[in-house]
C-alpha positions as CSV (number, residue, x, y, z in Angstrom):
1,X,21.4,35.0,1.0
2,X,20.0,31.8,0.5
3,X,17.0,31.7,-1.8
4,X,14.7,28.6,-2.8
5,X,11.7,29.8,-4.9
6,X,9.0,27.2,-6.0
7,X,6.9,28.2,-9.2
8,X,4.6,26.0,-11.3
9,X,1.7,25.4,-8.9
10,X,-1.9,26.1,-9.8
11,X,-5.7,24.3,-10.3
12,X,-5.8,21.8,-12.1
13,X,-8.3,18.7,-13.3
14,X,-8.0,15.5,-11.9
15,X,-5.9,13.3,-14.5
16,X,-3.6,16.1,-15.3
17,X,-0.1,17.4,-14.7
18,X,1.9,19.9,-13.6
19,X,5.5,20.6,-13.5
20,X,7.1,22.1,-10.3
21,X,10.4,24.1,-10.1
22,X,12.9,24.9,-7.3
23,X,15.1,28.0,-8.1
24,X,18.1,28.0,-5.9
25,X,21.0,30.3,-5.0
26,X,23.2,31.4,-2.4
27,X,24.6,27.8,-1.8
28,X,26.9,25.3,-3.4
29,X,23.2,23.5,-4.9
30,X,25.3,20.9,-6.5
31,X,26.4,19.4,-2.9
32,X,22.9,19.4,-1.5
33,X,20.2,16.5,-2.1
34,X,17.1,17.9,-2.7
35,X,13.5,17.0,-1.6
36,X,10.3,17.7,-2.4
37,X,7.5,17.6,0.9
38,X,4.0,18.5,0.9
39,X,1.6,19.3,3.9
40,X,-2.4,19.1,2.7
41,X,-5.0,21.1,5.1
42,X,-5.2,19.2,8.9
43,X,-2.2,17.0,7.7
44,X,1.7,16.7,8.8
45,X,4.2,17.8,5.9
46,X,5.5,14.3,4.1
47,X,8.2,13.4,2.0
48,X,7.2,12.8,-1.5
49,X,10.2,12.5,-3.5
50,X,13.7,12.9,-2.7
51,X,17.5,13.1,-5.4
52,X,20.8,13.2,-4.3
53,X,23.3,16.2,-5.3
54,X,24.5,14.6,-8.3
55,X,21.2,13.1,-9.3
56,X,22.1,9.6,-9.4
57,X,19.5,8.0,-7.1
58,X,15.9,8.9,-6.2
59,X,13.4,8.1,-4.0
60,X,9.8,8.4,-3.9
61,X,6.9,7.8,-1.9
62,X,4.7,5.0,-2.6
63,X,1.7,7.4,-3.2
64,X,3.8,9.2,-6.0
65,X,5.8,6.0,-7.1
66,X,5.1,5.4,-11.1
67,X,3.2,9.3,-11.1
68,X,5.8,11.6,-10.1
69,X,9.8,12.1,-11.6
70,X,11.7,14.3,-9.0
71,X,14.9,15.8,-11.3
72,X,17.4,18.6,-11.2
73,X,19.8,20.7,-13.2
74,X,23.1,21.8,-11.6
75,X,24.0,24.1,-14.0
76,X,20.9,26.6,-13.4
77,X,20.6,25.5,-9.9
78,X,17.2,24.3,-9.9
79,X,15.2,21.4,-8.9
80,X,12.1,19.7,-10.5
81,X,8.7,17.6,-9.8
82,X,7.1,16.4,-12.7
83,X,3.4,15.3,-11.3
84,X,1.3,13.0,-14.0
85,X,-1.8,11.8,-13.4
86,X,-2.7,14.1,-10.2
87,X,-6.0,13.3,-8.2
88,X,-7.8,15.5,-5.5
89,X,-5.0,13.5,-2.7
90,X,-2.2,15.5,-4.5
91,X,-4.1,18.3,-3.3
92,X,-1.1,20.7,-0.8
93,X,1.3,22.7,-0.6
94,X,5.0,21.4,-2.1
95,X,7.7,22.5,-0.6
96,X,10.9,22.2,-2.1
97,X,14.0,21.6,0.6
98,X,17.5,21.4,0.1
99,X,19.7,19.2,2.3
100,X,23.6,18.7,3.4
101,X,23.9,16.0,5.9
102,X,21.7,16.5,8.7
103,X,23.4,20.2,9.5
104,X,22.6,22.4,6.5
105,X,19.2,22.1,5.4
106,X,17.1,24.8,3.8
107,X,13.4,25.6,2.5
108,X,11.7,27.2,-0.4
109,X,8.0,29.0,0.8
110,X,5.6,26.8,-0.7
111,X,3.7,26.6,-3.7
112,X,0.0,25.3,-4.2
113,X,-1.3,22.4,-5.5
114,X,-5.2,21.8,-6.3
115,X,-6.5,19.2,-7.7
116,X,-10.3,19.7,-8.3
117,X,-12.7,19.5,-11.5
């Protein structure tokens, strides 16, 4: 049974930082890239931050770009989004997604992110 489980969301003050993680299992993780998207209240879901299986390149969104390292651990399967200086336009649900060409692609149920003093 496939499984992606988020964890690490909560409130938190503008200027602060949070650390997402992506639990995996019942797939080869290693050969899937893995993204992070988020979807905020009345908006469509976006790509923030994207690495490939072996972790070797990334890619980020411009709104996250210099804020946000996207990282991952093959050994325990999990996936990571290490958000720095959030403001209230952080403020969604992450979704972490796991992807093997265009074919396989599988996602975790959300966790939220608010960004409020």
């Amino acid at each position: 049974q496939v499984q992606l489980v988020e964890s690490g969301g909560g409130l938190v003050q503008p200027g602060g930082s949070l650390r997402l993680s992506c639990a995996c299992s019942g797939f080869t993780f290693s050969m899937y890239a893995m993204n992070w998207y988020r979807q905020a209240p009345g908006k469509e879901r976006e790509l923030v931050a994207s690495i490939t299986s072996a972790g070797d390149t990334t890619y980020y969104a411009d709104s996250v770009k210099g804020r946000f390292t996207i990282s991952r651990d093959n050994d325990k399967k999990t996936g990571y989004l290490q958000m720095n200086s959030l403001n209230s336009e952080d403020t969604a649900v992450y979704y972490c997604n796991a992807r093997r060409q265009s074919r396989y692609v599988y996602w975790g149920q959300g966790t939220q992110v608010t960004v409020s003093s």
